[in-house]
C-alpha positions as CSV (number, residue, x, y, z in Angstrom):
1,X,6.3,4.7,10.0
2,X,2.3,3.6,10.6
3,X,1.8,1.3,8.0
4,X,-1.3,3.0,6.2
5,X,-3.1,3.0,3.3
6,X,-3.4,6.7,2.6
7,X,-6.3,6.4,-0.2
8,X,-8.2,4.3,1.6
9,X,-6.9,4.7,5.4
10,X,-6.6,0.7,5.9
11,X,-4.0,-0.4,8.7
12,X,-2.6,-2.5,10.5
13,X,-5.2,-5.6,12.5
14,X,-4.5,-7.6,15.2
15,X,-4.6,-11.2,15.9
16,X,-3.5,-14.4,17.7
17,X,-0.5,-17.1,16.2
18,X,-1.7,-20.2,17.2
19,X,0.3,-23.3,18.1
20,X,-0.6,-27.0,17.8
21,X,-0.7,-27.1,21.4
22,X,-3.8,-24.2,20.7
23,X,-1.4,-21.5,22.7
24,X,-2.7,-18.4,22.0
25,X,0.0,-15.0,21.7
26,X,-1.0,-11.8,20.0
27,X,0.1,-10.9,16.6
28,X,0.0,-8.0,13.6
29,X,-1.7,-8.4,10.1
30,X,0.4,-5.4,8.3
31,X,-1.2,-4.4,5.3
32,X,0.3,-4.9,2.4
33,X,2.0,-1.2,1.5
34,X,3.7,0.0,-1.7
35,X,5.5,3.1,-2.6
36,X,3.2,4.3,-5.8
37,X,3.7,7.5,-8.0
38,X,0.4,8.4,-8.6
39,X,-1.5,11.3,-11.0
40,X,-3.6,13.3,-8.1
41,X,-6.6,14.6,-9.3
42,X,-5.4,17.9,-9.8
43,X,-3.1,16.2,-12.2
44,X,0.1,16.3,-9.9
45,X,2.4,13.5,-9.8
46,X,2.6,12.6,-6.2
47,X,4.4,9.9,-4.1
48,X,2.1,7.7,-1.7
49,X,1.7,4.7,0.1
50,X,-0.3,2.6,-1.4
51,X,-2.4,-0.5,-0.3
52,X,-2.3,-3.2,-3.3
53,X,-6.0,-3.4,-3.1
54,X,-6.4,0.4,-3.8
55,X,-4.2,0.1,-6.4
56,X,-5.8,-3.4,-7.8
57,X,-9.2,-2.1,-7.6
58,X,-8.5,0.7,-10.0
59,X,-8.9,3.5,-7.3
60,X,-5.2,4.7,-7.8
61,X,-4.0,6.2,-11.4
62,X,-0.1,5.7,-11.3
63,X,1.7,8.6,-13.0
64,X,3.8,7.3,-16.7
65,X,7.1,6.5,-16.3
66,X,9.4,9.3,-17.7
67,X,12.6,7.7,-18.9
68,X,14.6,10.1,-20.5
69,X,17.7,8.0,-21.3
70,X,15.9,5.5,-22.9
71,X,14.7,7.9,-25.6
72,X,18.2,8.9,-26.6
């Protein structure tokens, strides 16, 4: 699975781990992805990957949590 954002299309980046010796190798910076049910804006409950900033910033509404079995 491509970790991405699908509100906001954000992926992966790339970068280097460097050592105290200054070596340099290549690296990935995942975003940070969550499994949301969200309310789209046709009022459908959908659900999406998520980046936590989407989701921080108020530009995701997550869908209530329908617990039937605690109502009983």
């Amino acid at each position: 699975m491509s970790r991405k954002c699908s509100v906001c299309g954000k992926g992966p980046l790339a970068g280097n781990n460097v050592s105290h010796a200054h070596n340099k190798t290549r690296r990935r910076f995942d975003v940070n992805i969550q499994k949301v049910r969200m309310v789209t804006e046709d009022g459908k409950t959908v659900r999406q990957y998520v980046c936590t900033r989407c989701i921080r910033s108020g530009k995701v509404v997550k869908a209530p949590v329908n617990n039937k079995a605690s109502l009983a």
